[in-house]
N, C-alpha and C positions, 0 to 999 in steps of 0.2 A: 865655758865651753860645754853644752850640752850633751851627751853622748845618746839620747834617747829620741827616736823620732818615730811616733806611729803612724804617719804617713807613707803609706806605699801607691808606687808607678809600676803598673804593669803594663807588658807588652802592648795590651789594649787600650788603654789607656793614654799610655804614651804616644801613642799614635795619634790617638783624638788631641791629646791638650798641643800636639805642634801643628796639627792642621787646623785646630783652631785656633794658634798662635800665629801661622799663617793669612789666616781672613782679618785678623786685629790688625797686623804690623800693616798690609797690604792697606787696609783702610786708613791707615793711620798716614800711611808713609807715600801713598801713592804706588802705581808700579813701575816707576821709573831708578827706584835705588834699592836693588836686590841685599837679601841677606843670606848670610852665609855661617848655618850652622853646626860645629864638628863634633860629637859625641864620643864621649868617654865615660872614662872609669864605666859602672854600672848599666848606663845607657846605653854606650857600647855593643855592652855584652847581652841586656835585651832583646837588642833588635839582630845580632847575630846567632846568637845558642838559644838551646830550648831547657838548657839546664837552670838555667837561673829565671826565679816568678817575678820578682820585684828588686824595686832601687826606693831607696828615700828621695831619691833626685836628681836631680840632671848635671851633670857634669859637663861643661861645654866649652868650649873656644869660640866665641862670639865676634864673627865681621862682619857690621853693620852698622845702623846709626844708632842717634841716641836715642832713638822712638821706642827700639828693643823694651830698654827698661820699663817703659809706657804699658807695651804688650805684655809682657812677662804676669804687670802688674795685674790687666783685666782679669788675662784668665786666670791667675790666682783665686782675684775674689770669684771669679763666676763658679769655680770648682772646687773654692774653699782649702786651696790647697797654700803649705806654707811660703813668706816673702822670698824665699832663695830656692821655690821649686826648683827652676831654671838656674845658673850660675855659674859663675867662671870663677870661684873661689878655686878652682884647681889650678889655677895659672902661679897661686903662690906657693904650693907645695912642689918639692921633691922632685915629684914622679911626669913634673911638667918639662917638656923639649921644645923649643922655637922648628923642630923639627916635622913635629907632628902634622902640621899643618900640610907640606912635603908625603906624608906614607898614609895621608888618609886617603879615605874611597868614597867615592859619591855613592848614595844609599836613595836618597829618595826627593824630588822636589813638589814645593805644599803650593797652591795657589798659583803658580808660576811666577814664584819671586820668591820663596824662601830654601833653600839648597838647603840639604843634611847629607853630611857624611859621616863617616864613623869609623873606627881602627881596627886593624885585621888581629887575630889573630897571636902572630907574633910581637908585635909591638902591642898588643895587651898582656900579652905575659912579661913582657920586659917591664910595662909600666908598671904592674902591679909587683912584680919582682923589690921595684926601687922602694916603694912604697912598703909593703910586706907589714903590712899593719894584724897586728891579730887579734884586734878588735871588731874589723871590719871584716869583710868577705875578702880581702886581698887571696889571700894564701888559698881558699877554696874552690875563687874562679879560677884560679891557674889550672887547679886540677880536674877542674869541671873541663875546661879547654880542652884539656890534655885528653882527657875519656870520650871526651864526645867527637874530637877528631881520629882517637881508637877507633869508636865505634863504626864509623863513616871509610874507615880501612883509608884514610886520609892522615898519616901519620907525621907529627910535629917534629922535627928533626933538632939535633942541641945545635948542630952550625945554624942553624935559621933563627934560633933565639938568642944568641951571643951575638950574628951581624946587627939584630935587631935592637939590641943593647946599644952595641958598639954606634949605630946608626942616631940612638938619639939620647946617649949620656956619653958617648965618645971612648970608653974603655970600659969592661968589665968588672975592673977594679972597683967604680964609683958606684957597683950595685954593693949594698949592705952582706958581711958575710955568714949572714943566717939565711938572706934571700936564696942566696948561693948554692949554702948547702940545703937548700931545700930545692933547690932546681934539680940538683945533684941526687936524693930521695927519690924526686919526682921519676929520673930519669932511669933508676934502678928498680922501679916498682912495678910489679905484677898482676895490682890490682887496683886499678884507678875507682874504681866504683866506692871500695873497702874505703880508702884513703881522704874519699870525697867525705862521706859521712864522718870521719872520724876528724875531719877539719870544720867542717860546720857546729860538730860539738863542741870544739873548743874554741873557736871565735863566739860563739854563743854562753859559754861559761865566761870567754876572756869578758862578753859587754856586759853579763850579769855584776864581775868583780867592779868595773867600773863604775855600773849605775849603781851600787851600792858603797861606793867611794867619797863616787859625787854627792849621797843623799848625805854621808856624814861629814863629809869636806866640802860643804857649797862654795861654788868660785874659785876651788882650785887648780882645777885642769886646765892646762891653755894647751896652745898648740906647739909650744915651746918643749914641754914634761910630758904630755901624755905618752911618749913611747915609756916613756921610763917609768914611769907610775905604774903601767901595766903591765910592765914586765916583772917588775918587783911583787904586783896583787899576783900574776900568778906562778913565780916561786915560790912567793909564800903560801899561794892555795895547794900547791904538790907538797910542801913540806907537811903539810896539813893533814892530806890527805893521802 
């Protein structure tokens, strides 16, 4: 399991690779069997906040046929961009709900036959909540969320990210309790901006500890260890240090 990818999807980007993932499927598929695509994790957050620049990928929930894969593939090669730009590898993790499907919002339709929708808000900070990887941007979009609905004097309430929990892992309990108490941080804090940067440093020291893990442990990481691997690289980087 690779942890290093230097392909970036930005806003502008992402836009072009599904509208022209839209004229593929369409050509491919006809316009008689629409597709229906729901945006997560980082795409998400893309196409909703201005805090975050880029995703390594697409994160998606895919209902459609099987021509998808077909299309996925063109514009890969035509943009040179990696086999799982596109992907529904989040339907195996965690932070996935048969719910989602239910609290998403329509966002934009490509060619007239490709739908996207994408997740509000609260149920991205729940998702990311479950998840709470500190590897990744989990723990940072939360707080990006949180600042940027500050800023907008449009404030995120705790009853609306707990029904939002509750609504698609079914008790608050089965959120992890570091997520937790980090909602709880979140919710006690005065300075969402301070908090932001000081999380994107350490999800960024957390991928350094791992991509120097991985170079001396090749093939060790799967999807099974990595929480644990990384948690241990960095106690052991604070003992350190």
């Amino acid at each position: 399991m690779s942890v290093e990818n230097n392909n970036e999807i930005t806003k502008k980007n992402l836009y072009i690779y599904l509208k022209e993932f839209a004229k593929v499927f369409k050509k491919l598929n006809g316009s008689k069997m629409p597709a229906e695509i729901i945006l997560v994790g980082g795409a998400s957050v893309l196409t909703n906040h201005e805090f975050r620049n880029s995703t390594v990928d697409i994160d998606a929930i895919i209902k459609s046929s099987s021509v998808v894969k077909e299309a996925i593939g063109i514009i890969g090669e035509k943009y040179n961009l990696p086999n799982d730009w596109l992907n529904t590898d989040f339907e195996k993790t965690k932070s996935f709900s048969p719910k989602l499907r239910e609290v998403s919002v329509y966002y934009k339709t490509f060619s007239g036959i490709l739908d996207i929708r994408t997740i509000n808000s609260e149920y991205l900070v729940a998702m990311k909540l479950m998840a709470g990887r500190d590897y990744k941007h989990d723990l940072s979009d939360i707080v990006g969320i949180f600042w940027e609905h500050e800023k907008k004097g449009n404030y995120l309430k705790k009853e609306d990210i707990e029904k939002a929990i509750i609504t698609l892992y079914k008790n608050i309990k089965n959120i992890p309790k570091d997520s937790i108490d980090f909602l709880n941080k979140i919710f006690s804090c005065n300075n969402y901006e301070k908090l932001y940067i000081e999380m994107k440093k350490e999800e960024e020291n957390a991928r350094k500890l791992l991509s120097n893990f991985e170079k001396k442990y090749p093939n060790t990481i799967n999807r099974e260890n990595i929480d644990k691997i990384i948690k241990d690289l960095i106690k052991k980087d604070k003992q350190q240090n």
